[in-house]
PDB file of N, CA, C and O in Angstrom:
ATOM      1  N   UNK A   1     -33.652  15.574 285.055  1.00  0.00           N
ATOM      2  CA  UNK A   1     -33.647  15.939 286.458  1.00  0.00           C
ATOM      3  C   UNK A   1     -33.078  17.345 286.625  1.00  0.00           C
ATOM      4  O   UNK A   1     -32.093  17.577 285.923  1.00  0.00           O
ATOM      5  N   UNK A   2     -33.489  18.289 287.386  1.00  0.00           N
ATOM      6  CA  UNK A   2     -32.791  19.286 287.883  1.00  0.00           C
ATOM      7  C   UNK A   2     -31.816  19.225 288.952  1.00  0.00           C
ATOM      8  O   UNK A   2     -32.018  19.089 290.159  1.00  0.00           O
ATOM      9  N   UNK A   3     -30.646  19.356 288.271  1.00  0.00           N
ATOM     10  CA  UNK A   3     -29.595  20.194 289.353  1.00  0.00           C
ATOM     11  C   UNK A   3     -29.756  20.363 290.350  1.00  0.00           C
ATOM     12  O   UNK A   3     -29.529  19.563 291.257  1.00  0.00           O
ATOM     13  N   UNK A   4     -30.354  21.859 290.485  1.00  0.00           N
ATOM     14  CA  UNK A   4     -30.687  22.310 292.234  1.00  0.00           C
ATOM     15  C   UNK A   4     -31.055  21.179 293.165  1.00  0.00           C
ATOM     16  O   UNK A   4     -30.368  20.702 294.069  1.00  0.00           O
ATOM     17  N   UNK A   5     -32.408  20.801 292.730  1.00  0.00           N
ATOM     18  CA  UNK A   5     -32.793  19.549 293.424  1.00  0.00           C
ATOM     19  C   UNK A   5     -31.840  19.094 294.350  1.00  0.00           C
ATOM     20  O   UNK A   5     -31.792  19.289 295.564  1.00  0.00           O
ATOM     21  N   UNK A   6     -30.847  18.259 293.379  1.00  0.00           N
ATOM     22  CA  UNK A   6     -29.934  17.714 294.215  1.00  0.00           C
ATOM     23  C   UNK A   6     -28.690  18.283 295.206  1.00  0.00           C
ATOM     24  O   UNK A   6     -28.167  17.680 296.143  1.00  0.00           O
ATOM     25  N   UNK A   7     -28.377  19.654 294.694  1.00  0.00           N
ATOM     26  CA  UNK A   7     -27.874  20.315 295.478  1.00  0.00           C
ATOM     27  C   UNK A   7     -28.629  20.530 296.856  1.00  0.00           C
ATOM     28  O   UNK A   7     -28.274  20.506 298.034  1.00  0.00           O
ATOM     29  N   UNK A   8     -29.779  20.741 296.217  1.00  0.00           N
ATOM     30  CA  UNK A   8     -30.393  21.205 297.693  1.00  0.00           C
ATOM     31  C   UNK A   8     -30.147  20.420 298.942  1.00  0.00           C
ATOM     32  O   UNK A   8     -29.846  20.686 300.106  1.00  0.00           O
ATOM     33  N   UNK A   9     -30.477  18.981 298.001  1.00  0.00           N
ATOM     34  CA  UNK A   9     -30.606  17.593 298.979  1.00  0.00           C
ATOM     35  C   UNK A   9     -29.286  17.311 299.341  1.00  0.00           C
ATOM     36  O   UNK A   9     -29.162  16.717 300.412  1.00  0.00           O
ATOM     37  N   UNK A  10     -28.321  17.570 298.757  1.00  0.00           N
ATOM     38  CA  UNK A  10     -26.636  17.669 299.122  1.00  0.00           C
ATOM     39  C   UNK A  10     -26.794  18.655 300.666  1.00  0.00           C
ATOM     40  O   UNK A  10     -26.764  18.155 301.790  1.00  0.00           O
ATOM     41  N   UNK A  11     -26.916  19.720 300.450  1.00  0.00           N
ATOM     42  CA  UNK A  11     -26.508  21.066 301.269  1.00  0.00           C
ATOM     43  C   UNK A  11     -27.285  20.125 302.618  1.00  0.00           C
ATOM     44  O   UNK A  11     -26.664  19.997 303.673  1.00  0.00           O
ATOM     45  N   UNK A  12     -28.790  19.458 302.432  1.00  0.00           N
ATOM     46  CA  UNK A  12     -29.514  18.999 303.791  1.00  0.00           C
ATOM     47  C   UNK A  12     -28.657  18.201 304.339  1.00  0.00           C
ATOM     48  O   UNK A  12     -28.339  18.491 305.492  1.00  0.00           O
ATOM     49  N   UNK A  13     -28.189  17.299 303.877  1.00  0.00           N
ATOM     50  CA  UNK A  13     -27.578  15.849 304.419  1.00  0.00           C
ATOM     51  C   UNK A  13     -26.252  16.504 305.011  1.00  0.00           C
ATOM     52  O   UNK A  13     -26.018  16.197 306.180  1.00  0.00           O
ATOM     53  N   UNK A  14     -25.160  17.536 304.256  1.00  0.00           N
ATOM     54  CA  UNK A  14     -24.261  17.984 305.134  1.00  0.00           C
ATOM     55  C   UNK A  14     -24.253  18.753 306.374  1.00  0.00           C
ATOM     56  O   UNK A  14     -23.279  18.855 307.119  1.00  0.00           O
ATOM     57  N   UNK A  15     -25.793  19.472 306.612  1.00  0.00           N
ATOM     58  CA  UNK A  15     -26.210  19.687 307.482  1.00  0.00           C
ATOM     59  C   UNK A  15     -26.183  19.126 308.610  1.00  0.00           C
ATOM     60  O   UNK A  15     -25.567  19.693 309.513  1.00  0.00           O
ATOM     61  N   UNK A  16     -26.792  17.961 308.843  1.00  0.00           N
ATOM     62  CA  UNK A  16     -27.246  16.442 309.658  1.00  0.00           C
ATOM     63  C   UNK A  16     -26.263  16.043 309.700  1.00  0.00           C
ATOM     64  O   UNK A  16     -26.057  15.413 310.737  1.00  0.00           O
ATOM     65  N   UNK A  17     -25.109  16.112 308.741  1.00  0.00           N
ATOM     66  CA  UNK A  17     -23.562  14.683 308.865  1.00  0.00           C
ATOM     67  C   UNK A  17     -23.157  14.941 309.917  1.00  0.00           C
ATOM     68  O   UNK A  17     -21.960  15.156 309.725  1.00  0.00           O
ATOM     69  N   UNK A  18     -23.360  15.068 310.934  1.00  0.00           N
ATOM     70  CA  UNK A  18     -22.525  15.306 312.427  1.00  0.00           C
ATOM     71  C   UNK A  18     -23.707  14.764 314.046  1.00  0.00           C
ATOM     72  O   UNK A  18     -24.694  15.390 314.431  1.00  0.00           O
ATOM     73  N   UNK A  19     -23.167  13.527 314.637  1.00  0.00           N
ATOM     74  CA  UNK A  19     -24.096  13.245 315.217  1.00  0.00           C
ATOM     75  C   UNK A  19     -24.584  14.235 316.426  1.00  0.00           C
ATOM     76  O   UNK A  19     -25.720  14.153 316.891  1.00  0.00           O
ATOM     77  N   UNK A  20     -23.290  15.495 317.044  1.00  0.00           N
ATOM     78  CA  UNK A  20     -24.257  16.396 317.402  1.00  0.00           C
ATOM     79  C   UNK A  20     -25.143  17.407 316.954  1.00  0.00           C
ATOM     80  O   UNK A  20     -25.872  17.921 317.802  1.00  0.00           O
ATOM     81  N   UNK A  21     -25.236  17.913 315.389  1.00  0.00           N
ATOM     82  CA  UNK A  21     -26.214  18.334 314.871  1.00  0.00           C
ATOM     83  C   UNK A  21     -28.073  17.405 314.987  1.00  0.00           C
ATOM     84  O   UNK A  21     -29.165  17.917 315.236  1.00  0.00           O
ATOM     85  N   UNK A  22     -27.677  15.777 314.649  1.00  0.00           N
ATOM     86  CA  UNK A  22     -28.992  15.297 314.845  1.00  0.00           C
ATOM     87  C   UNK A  22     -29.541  15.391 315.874  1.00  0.00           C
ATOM     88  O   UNK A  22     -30.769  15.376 315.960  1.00  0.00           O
ATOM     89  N   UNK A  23     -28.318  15.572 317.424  1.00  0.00           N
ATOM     90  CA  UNK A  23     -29.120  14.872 318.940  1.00  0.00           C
ATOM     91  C   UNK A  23     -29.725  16.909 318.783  1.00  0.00           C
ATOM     92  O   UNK A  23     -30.789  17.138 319.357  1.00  0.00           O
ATOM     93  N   UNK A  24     -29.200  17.856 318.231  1.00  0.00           N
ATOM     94  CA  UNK A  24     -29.744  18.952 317.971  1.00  0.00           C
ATOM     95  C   UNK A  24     -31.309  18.976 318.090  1.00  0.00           C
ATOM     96  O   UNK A  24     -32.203  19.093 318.929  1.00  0.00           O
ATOM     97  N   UNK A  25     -31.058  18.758 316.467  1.00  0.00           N
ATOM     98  CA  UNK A  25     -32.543  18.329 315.565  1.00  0.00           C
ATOM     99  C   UNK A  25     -33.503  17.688 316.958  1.00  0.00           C
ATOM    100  O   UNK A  25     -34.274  18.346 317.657  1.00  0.00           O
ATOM    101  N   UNK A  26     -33.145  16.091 317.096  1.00  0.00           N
ATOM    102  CA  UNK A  26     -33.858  15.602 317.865  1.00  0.00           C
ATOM    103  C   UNK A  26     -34.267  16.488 319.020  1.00  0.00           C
ATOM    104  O   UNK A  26     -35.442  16.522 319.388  1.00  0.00           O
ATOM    105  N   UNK A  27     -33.794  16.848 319.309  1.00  0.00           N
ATOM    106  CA  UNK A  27     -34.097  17.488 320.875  1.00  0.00           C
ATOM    107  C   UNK A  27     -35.009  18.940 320.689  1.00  0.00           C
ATOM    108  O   UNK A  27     -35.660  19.386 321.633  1.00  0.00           O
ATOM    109  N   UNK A  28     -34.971  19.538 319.499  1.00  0.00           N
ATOM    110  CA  UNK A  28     -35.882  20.547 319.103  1.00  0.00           C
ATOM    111  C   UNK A  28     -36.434  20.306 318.403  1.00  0.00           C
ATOM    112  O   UNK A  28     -36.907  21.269 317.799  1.00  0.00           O
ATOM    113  N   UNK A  29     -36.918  18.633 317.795  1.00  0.00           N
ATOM    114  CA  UNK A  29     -38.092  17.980 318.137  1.00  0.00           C
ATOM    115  C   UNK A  29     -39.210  18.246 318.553  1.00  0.00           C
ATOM    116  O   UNK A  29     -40.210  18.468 317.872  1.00  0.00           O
ATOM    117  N   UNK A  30     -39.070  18.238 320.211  1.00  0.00           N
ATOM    118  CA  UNK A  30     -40.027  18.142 321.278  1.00  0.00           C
ATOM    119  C   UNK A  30     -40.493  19.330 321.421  1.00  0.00           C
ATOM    120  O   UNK A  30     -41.639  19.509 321.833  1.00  0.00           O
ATOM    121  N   UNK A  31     -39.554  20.475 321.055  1.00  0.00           N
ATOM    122  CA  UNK A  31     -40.105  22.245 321.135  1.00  0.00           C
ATOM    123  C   UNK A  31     -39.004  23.229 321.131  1.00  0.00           C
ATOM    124  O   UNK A  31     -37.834  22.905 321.331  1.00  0.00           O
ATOM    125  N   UNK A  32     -39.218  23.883 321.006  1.00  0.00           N
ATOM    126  CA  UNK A  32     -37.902  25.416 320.933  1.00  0.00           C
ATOM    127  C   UNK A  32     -37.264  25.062 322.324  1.00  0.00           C
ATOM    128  O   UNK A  32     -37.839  24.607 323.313  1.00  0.00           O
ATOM    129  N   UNK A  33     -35.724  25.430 322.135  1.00  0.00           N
ATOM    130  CA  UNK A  33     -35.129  25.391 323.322  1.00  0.00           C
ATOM    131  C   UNK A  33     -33.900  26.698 323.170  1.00  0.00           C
ATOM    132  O   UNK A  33     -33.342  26.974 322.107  1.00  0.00           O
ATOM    133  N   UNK A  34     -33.641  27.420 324.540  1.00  0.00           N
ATOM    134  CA  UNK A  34     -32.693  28.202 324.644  1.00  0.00           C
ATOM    135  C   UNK A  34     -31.256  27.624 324.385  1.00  0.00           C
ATOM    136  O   UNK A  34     -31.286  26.407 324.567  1.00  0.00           O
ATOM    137  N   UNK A  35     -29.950  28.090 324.006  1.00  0.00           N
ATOM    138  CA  UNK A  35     -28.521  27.384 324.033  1.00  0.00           C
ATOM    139  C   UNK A  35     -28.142  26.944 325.208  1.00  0.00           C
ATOM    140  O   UNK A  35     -27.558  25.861 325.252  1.00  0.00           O
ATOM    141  N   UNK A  36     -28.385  27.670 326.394  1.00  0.00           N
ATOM    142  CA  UNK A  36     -28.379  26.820 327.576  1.00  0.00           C
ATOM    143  C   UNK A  36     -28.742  25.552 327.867  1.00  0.00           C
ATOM    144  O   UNK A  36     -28.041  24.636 328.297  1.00  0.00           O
ATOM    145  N   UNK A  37     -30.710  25.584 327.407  1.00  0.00           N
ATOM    146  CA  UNK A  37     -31.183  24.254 327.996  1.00  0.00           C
ATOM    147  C   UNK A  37     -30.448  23.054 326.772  1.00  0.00           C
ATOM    148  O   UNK A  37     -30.310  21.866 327.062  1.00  0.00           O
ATOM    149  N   UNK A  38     -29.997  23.696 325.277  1.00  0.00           N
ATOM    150  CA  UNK A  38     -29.443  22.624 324.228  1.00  0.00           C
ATOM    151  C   UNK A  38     -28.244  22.207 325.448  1.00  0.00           C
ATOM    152  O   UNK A  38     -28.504  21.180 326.074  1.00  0.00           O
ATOM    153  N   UNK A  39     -27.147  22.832 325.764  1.00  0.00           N
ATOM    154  CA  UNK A  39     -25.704  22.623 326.337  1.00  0.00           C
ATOM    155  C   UNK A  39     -26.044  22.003 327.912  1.00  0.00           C
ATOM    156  O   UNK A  39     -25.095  21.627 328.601  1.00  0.00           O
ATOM    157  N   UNK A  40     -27.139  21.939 328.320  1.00  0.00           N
ATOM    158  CA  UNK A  40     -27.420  20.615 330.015  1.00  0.00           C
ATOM    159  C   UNK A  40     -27.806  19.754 329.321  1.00  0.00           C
ATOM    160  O   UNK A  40     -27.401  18.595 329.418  1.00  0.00           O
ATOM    161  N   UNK A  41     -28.834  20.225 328.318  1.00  0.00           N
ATOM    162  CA  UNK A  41     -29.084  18.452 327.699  1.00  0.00           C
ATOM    163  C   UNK A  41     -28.296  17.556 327.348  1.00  0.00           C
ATOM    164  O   UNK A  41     -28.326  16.396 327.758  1.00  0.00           O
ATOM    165  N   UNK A  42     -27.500  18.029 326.536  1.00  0.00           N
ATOM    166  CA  UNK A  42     -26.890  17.316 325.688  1.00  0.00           C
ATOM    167  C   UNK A  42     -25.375  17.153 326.071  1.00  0.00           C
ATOM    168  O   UNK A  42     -24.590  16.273 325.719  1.00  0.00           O
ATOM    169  N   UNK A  43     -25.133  18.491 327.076  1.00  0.00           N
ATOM    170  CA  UNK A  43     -23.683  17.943 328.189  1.00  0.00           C
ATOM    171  C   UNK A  43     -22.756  18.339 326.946  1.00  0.00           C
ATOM    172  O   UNK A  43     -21.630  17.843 326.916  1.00  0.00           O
ATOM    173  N   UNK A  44     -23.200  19.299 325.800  1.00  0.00           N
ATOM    174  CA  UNK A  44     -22.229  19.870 325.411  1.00  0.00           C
ATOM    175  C   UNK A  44     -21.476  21.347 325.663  1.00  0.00           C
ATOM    176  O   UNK A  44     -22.201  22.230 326.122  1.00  0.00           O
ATOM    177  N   UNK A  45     -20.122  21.668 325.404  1.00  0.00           N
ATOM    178  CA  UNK A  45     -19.559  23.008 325.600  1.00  0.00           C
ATOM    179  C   UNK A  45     -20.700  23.941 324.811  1.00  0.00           C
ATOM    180  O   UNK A  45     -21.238  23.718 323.727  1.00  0.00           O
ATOM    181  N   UNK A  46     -20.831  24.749 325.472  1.00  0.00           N
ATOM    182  CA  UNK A  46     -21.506  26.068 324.178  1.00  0.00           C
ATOM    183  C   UNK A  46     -20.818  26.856 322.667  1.00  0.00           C
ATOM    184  O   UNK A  46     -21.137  27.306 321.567  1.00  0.00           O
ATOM    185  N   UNK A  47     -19.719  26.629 323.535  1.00  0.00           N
ATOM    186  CA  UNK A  47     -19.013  27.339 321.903  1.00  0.00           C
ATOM    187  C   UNK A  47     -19.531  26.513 320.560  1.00  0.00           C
ATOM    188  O   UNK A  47     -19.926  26.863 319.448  1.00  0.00           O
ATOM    189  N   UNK A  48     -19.298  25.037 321.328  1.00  0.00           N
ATOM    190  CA  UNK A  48     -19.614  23.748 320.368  1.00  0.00           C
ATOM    191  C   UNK A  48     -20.956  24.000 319.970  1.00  0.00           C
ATOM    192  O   UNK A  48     -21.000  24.042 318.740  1.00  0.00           O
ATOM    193  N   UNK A  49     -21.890  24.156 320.407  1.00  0.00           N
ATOM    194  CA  UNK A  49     -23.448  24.341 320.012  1.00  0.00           C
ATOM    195  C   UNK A  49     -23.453  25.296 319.605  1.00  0.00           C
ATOM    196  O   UNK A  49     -24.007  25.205 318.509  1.00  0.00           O
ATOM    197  N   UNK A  50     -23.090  26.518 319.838  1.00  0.00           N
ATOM    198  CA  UNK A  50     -23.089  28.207 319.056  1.00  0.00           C
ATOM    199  C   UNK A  50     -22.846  27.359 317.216  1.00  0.00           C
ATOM    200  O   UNK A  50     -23.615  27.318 316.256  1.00  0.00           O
ATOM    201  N   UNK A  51     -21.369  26.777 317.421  1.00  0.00           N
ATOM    202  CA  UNK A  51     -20.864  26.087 316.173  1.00  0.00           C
ATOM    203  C   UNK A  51     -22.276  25.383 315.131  1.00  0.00           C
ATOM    204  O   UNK A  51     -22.780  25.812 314.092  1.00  0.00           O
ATOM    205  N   UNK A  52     -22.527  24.372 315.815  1.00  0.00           N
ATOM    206  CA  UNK A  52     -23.559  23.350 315.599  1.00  0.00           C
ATOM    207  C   UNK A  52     -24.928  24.244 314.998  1.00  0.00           C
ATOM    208  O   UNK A  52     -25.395  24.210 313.860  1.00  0.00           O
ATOM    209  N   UNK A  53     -25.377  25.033 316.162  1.00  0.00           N
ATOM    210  CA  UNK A  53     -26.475  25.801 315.590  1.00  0.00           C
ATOM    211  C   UNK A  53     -26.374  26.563 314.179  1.00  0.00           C
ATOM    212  O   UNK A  53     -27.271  26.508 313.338  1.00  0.00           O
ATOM    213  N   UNK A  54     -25.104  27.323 314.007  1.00  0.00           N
ATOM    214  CA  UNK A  54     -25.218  27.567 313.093  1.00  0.00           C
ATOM    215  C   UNK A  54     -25.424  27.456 311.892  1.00  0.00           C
ATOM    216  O   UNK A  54     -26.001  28.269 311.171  1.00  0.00           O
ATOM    217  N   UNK A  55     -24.929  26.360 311.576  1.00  0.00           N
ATOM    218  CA  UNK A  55     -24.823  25.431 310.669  1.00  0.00           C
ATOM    219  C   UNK A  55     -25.950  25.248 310.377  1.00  0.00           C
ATOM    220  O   UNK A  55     -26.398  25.630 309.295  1.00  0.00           O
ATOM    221  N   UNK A  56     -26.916  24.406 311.583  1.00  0.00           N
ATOM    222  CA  UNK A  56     -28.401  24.329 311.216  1.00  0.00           C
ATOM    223  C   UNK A  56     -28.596  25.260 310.789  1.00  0.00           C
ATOM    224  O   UNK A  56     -28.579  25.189 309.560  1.00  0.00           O
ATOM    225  N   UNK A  57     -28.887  26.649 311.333  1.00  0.00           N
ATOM    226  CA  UNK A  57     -29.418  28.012 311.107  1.00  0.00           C
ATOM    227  C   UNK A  57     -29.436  28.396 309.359  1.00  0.00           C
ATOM    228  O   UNK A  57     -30.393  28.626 308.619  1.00  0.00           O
ATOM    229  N   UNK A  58     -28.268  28.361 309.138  1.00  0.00           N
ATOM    230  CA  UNK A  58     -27.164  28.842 307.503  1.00  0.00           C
ATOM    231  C   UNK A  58     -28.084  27.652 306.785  1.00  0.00           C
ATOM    232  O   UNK A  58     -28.454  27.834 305.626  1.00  0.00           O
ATOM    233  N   UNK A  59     -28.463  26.374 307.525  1.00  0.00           N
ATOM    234  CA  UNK A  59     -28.896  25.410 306.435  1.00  0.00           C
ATOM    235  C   UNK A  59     -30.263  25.762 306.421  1.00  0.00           C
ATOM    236  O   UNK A  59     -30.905  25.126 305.586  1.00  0.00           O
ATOM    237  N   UNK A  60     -30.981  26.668 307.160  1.00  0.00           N
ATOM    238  CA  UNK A  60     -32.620  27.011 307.469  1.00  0.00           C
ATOM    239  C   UNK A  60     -33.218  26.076 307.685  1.00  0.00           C
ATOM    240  O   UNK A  60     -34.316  25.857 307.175  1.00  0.00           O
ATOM    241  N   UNK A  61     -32.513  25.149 308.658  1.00  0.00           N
ATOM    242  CA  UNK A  61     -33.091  24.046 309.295  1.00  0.00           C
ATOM    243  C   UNK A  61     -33.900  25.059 310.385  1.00  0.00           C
ATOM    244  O   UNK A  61     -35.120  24.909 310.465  1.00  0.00           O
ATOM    245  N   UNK A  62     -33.353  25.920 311.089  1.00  0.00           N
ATOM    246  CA  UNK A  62     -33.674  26.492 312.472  1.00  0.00           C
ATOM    247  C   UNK A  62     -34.293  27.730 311.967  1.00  0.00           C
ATOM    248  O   UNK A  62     -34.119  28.367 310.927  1.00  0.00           O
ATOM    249  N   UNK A  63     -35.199  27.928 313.165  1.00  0.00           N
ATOM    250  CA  UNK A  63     -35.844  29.442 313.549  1.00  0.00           C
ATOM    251  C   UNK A  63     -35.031  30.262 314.779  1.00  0.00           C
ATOM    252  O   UNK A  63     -34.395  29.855 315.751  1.00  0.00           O
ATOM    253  N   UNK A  64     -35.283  31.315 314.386  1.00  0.00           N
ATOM    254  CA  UNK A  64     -34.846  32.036 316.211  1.00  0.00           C
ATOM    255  C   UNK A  64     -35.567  32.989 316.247  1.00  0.00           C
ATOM    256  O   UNK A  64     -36.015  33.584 315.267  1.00  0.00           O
ATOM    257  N   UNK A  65     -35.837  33.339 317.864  1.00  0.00           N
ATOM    258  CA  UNK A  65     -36.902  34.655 318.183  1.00  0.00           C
ATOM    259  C   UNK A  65     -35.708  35.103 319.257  1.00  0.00           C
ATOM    260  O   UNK A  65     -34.960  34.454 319.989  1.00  0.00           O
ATOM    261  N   UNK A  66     -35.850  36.207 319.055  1.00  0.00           N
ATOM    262  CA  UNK A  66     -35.280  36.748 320.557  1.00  0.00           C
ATOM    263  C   UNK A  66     -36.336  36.753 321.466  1.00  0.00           C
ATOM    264  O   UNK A  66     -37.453  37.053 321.045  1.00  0.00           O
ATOM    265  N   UNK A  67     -36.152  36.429 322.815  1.00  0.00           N
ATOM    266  CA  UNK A  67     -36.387  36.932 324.170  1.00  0.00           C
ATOM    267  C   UNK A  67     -35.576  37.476 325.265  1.00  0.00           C
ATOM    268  O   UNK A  67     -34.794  37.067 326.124  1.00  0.00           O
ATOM    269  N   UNK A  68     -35.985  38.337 324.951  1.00  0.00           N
ATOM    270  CA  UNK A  68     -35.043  39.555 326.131  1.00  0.00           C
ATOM    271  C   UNK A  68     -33.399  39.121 325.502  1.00  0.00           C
ATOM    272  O   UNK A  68     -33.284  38.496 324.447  1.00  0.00           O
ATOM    273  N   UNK A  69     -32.479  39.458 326.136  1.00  0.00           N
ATOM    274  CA  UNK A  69     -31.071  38.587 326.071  1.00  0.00           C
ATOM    275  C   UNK A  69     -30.910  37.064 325.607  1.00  0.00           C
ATOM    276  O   UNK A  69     -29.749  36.667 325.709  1.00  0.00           O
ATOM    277  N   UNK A  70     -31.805  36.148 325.129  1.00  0.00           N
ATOM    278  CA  UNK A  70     -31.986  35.148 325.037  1.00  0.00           C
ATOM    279  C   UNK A  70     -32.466  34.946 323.471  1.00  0.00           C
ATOM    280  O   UNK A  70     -33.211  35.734 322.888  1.00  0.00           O
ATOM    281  N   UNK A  71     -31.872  33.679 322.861  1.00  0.00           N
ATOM    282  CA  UNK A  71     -32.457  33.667 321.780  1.00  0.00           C
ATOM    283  C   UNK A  71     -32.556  32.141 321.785  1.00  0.00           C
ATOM    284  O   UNK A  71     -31.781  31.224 322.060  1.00  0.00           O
ATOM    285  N   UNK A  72     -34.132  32.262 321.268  1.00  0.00           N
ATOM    286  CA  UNK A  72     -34.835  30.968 321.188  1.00  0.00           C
ATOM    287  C   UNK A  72     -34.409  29.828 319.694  1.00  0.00           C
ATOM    288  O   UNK A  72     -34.308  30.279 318.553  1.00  0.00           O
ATOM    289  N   UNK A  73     -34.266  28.749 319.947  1.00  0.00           N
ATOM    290  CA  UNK A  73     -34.347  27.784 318.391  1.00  0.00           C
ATOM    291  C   UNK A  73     -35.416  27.353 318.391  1.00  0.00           C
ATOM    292  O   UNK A  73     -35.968  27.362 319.492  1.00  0.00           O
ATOM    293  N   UNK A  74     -36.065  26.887 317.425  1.00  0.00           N
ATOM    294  CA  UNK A  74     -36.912  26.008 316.802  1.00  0.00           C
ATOM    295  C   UNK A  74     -36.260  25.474 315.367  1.00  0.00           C
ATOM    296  O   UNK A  74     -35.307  25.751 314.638  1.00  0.00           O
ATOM    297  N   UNK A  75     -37.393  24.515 315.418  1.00  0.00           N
ATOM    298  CA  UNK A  75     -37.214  23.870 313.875  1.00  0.00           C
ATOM    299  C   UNK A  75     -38.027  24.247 312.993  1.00  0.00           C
ATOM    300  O   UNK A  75     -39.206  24.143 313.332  1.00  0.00           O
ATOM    301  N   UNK A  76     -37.750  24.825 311.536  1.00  0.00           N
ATOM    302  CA  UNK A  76     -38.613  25.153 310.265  1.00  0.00           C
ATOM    303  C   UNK A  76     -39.202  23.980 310.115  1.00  0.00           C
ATOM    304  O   UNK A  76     -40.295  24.358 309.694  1.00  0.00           O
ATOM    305  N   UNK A  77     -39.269  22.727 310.160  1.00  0.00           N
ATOM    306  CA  UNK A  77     -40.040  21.995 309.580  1.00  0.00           C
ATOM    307  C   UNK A  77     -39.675  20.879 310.437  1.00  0.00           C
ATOM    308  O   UNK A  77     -38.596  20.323 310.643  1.00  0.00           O
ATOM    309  N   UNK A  78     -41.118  20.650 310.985  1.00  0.00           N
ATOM    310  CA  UNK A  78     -41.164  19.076 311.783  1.00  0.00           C
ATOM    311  C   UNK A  78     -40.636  17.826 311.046  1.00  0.00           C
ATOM    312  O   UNK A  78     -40.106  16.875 311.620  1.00  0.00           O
ATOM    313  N   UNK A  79     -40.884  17.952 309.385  1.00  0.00           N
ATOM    314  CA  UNK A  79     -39.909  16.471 308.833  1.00  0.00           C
ATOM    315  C   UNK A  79     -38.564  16.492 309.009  1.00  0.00           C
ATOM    316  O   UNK A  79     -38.019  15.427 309.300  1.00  0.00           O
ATOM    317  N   UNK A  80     -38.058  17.255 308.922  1.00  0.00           N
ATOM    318  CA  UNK A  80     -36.471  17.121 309.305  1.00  0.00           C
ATOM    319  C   UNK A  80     -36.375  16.411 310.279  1.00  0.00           C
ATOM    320  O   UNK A  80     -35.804  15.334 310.109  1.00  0.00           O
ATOM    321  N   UNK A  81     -36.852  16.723 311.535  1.00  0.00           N
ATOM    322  CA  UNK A  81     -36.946  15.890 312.738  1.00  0.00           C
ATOM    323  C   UNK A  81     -37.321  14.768 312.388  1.00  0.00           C
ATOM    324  O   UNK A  81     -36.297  14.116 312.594  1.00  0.00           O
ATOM    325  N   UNK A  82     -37.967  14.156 312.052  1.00  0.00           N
ATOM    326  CA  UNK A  82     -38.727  12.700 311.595  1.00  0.00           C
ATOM    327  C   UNK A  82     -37.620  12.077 310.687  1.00  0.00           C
ATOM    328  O   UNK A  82     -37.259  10.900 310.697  1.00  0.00           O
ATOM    329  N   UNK A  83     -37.188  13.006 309.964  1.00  0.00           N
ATOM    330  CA  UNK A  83     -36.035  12.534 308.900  1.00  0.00           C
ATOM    331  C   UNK A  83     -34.804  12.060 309.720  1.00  0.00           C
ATOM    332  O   UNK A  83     -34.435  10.896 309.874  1.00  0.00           O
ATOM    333  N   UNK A  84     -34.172  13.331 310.278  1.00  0.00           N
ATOM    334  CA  UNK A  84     -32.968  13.167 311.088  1.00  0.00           C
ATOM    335  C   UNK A  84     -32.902  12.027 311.901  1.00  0.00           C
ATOM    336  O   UNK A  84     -31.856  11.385 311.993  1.00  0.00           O
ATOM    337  N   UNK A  85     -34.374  11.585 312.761  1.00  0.00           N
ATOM    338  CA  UNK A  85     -34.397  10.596 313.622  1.00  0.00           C
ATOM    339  C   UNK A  85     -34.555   9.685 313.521  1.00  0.00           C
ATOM    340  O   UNK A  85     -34.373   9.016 314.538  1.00  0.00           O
ATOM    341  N   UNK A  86     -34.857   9.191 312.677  1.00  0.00           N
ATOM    342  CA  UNK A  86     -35.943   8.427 312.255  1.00  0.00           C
ATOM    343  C   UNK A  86     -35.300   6.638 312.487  1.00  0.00           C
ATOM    344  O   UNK A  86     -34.526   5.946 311.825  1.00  0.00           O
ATOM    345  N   UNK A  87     -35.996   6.430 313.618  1.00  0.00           N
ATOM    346  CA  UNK A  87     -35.561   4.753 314.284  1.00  0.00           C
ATOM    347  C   UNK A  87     -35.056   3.730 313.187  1.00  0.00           C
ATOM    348  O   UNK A  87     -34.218   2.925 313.592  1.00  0.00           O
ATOM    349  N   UNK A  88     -35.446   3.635 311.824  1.00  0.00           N
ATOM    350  CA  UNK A  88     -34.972   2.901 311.077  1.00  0.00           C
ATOM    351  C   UNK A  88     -33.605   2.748 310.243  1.00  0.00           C
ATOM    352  O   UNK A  88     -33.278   1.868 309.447  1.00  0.00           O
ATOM    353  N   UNK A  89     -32.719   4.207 310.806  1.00  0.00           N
ATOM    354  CA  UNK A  89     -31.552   4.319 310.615  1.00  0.00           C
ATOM    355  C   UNK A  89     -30.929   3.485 311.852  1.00  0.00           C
ATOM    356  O   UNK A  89     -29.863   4.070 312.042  1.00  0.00           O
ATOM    357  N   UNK A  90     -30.987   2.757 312.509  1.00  0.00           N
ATOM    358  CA  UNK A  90     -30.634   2.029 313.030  1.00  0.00           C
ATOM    359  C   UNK A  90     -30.571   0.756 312.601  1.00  0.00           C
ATOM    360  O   UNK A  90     -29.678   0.067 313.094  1.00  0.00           O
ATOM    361  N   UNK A  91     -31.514   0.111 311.562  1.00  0.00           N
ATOM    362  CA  UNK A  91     -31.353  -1.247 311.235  1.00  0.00           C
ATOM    363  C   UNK A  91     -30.398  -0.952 309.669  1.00  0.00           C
ATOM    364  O   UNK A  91     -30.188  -1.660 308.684  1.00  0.00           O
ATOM    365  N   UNK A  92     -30.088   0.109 309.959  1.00  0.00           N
ATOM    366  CA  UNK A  92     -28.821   0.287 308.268  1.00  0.00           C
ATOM    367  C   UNK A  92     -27.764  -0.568 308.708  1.00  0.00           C
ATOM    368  O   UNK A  92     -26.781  -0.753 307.991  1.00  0.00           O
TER     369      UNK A  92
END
């Protein structure tokens, strides 16, 4: 087996270990969202999501574009979302 591999798969999962990183994920899911619309959704402080995003970001879970003063998230890859969410972590 290779190493990296599993590092890699280490570095993902510490990513996700925080349930406001997943309601993250989940919620940019549905499509790119500004830090604003993340912090009404989700009824968190911003500093806290600045925090949170990053993390995603550093893990290249996330995309960003600027618009004007504004910078957009997305997700690099729709499985993460499917991964992160995924309804059957509920019958664990």
């Amino acid at each position: 087996t290779e190493p990296g591999r599993f590092v890699a798969a280490a570095d993902l999962l510490k990513a996700l270990a925080n349930p406001h990183r997943v309601a993250i994920v989940d919620l940019l899911a549905a499509g790119p969202r500004r830090v604003h619309e993340i912090t009404e959704t989700l009824g968190l402080d911003q500093p806290l999501v600045s925090q949170h995003l990053r993390v995603l970001r550093d893990a290249r879970l996330l995309g960003t574009e600027r618009q004007g003063k504004e910078v957009v998230y997305s997700l690099t890859d729709d499985h993460i979302a499917a991964f992160a969410t995924e309804s059957t972590w509920d019958e664990l």
